[in-house]
C-alpha positions, 0 to 999 in steps of 0.5 A: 617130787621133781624140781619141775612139779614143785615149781608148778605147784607154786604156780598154781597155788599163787594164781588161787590167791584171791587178792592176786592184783592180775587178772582183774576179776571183771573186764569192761570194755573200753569206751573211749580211744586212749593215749598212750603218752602225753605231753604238755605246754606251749613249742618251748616246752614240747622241745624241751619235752623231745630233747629230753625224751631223745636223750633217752633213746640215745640221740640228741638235739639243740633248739635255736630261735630262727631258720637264719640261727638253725643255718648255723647250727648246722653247718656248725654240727655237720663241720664239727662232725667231719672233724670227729671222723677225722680225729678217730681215724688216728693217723697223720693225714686224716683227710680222705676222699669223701669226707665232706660228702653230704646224703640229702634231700633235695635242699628245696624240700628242707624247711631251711631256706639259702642251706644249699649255698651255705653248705657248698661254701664250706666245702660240702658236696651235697649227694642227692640220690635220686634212683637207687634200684641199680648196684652202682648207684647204691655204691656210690653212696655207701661210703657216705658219713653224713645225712640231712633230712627235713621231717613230716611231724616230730612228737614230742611224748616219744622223742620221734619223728615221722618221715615220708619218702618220696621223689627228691626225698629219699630216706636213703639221707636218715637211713644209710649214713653213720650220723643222721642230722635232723631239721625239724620247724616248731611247726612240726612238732606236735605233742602226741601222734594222735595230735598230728592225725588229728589235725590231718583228719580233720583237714582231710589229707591223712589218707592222701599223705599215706597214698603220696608216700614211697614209705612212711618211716618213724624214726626214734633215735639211732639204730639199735639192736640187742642180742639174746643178753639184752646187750645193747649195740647202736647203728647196726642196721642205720645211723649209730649217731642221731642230732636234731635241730628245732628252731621256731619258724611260727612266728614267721609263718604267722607273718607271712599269712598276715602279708598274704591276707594284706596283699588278696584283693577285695 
């Protein structure tokens, strides 16, 4: 008897076992719709549950308590990244044209207000590509290092976030640079996708956010690919470095409802 035909007599014998676990002896059809994670516990707690479950998909994230605090941990984040790229270029002038170049959405669309100014102050310039059909223009944002971008929904069982594209967000800013920073309101952050379709099927705007969206993009960490070893090797088709920030804009879009309510005439 060949190798080959003693293996495959293994095989046979073994799935003859009556006690074999797979495949169960009967099926039933499933009745209800199931999760596949879950998360618990009130915004502190599902960020904690996202900062740890991005950790594990070789990204990082911070979470401070206000828009004003998360300002800046971003220029603080961004500041301390320009430097590490100078720092691994290991010359005696590490400054180079382009270095302070930042890919963004138009900053009117990130949840953090005053970020333009901020930003500009500390010497960035902000790129905010708005078509990219043409070489040049595609060119001209190649060499750029470093992304902003808001998001639509982060989820917290997966440590992902949900981004659309669209006029004056283009994914350009969390697809093409080196290290992608991300701005993510605790008002963003569900527990679980099927919470935030959930929540958009009932206000009846799932369909129309898939309609108005160029794209429709779920991000979970930085790039990552592996050969037939299983080796794996980050930021070959996108950012190899990806930090989220979360702050807790709730409270002050509880009081902005609260003032509007106060200010609608009887």
């Amino acid at each position: 008897m060949s190798a080959r035909d003693e293996i495959l007599g293994r095989l046979r014998s073994a799935l003859k076992d009556p006690n074999l676990r797979y495949p169960p002896p009967e099926t039933t059809r499933l009745t209800q719709r199931m999760t596949v994670t879950q998360a618990r516990g009130d915004r502190w707690a599902l960020a904690a549950r996202f900062r740890q479950e991005l950790e594990i998909l070789h990204g990082s994230a911070e979470w401070v308590e206000t828009a004003a605090e998360a300002r800046m941990a971003i220029i603080a984040r961004l500041t301390t990244w320009v430097k590490e790229e100078q720092a691994e270029r290991r010359i005696e002038n590490p400054n180079q044209r382009g270095d302070w170049d930042l890919l963004t959405w138009d900053p009117e669309l990130l949840p953090v207000s005053g970020l333009a100014a901020a930003l500009t102050d500390v010497g960035f310039r902000l790129v905010i590509p708005t078509d990219l059909h043409k070489v040049g223009d595609r060119e001209s944002i190649r060499n750029v290092r470093l992304g902003i971008s808001g998001v639509d929904a982060a989820f917290a069982s997966t440590g992902s976030v949900l981004v659309g594209g669209g006029i004056r967000r283009s994914r350009a800013a969390s697809l093409t640079p080196f290290r992608h920073l991300m701005l993510i309101p605790l008002s963003k952050l569900y527990a679980t996708p099927e919470d935030w379709m959930a929540e958009r099927r009932t206000a009846g705007t799932l369909i129309s956010y898939l309609h108005e969206s160029a794209n429709v993009t779920i991000i979970s960490g930085p790039s990552k690919s592996a050969d037939i070893g299983g080796l794996l090797t980050l930021g070959v088709h996108g950012p190899k470095v990806v930090h989220a920030i979360l702050f807790d804009d709730i409270e002050a879009l509880i009081r902005s409802e609260a003032q509007r309510v106060d200010n609608t005439p009887d």
